[in-house]
N, C-alpha and C positions, 0 to 999 in steps of 0.2 A: 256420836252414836256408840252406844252399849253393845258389842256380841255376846250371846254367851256360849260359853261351851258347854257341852253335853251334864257333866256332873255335874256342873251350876246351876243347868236348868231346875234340874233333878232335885237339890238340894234345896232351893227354892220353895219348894212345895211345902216344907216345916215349917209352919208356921214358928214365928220367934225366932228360928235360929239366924246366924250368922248371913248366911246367902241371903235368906227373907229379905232382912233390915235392911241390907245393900242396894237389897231389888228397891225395895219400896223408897229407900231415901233416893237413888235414880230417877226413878218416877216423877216424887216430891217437885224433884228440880228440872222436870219434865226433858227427862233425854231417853231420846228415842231407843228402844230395845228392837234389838233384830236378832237371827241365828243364821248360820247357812245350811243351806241345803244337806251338808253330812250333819251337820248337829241335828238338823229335823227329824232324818232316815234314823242315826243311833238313840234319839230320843223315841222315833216312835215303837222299834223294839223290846218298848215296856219291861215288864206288863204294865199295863194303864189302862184306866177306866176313860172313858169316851168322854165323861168332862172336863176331865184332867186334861186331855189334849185337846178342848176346845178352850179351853182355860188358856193352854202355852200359846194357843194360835191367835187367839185376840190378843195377846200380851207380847207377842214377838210381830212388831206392826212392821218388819221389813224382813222381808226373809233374802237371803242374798244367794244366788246361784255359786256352784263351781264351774267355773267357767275355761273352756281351751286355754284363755290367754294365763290362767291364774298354773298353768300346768308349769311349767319353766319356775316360775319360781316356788312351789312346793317341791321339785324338786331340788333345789340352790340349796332350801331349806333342808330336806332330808341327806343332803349328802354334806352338806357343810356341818351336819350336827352330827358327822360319827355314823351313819348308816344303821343306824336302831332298830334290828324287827319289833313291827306294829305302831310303830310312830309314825309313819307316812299319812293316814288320816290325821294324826295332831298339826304334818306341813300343811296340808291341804286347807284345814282347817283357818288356820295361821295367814295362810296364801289369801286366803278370802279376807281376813280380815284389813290385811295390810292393804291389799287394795282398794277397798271400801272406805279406807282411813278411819275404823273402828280401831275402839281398844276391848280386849279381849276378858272377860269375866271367866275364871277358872278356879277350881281345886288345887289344880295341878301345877302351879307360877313353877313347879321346878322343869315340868315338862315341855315349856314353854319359854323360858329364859334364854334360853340361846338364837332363841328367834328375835332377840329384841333387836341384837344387832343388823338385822336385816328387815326392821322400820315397824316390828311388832310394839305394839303398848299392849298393857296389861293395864286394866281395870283392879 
């Protein structure tokens, strides 16, 4: 399974560019797209048009909760990468994916690379 993160979603929406192709070749090869619960809340903080997030929501066919257990290790994750204000939604995020055993679709591989060592993949 595919996660994506917030600005992938986002990005996605161009048609042609970069994210698109990603998406669509994903698809192609039929692997499932999902988001978690923070990518959905900061996704839907738009602004956005109402088809646009009926668009992400038939397209993200697993949506994955943040879950108590997932807490412990976003924070492993936030405090083993330097205590960064506003990165704690990136563990969180991270947290959900590790556990789910997705790889993570992102903008941001720099803000996310230190998480690989604690069983993150990056798409």
């Amino acid at each position: 399974m595919i996660m994506l993160d917030t600005n992938f979603l986002i990005a996605a929406e161009e048609p042609g560019g970069e994210a698109d192709c990603k998406l669509r070749s994903w698809l192609a090869q039929r692997e499932r797209i999902g988001i978690c619960s923070i990518v959905w809340a900061e996704y839907q903080c738009g602004p956005l048009s109402p088809g646009v997030v009926t668009a992400a929501d038939l397209l993200c066919s697993v949506k994955e909760p943040f879950l108590i257990d997932d807490a412990p290790l976003a924070a492993h994750l936030f405090n083993d990468s330097g205590r960064r204000r506003g990165t704690l939604t990136d563990c969180m995020i991270a947290a959900v994916a590790i556990r789910s055993g997705a790889s993570l679709a992102t903008l941001n591989r720099a803000d996310f690379a230190s998480f690989c060592r604690s069983g993150l993949m990056l798409a």
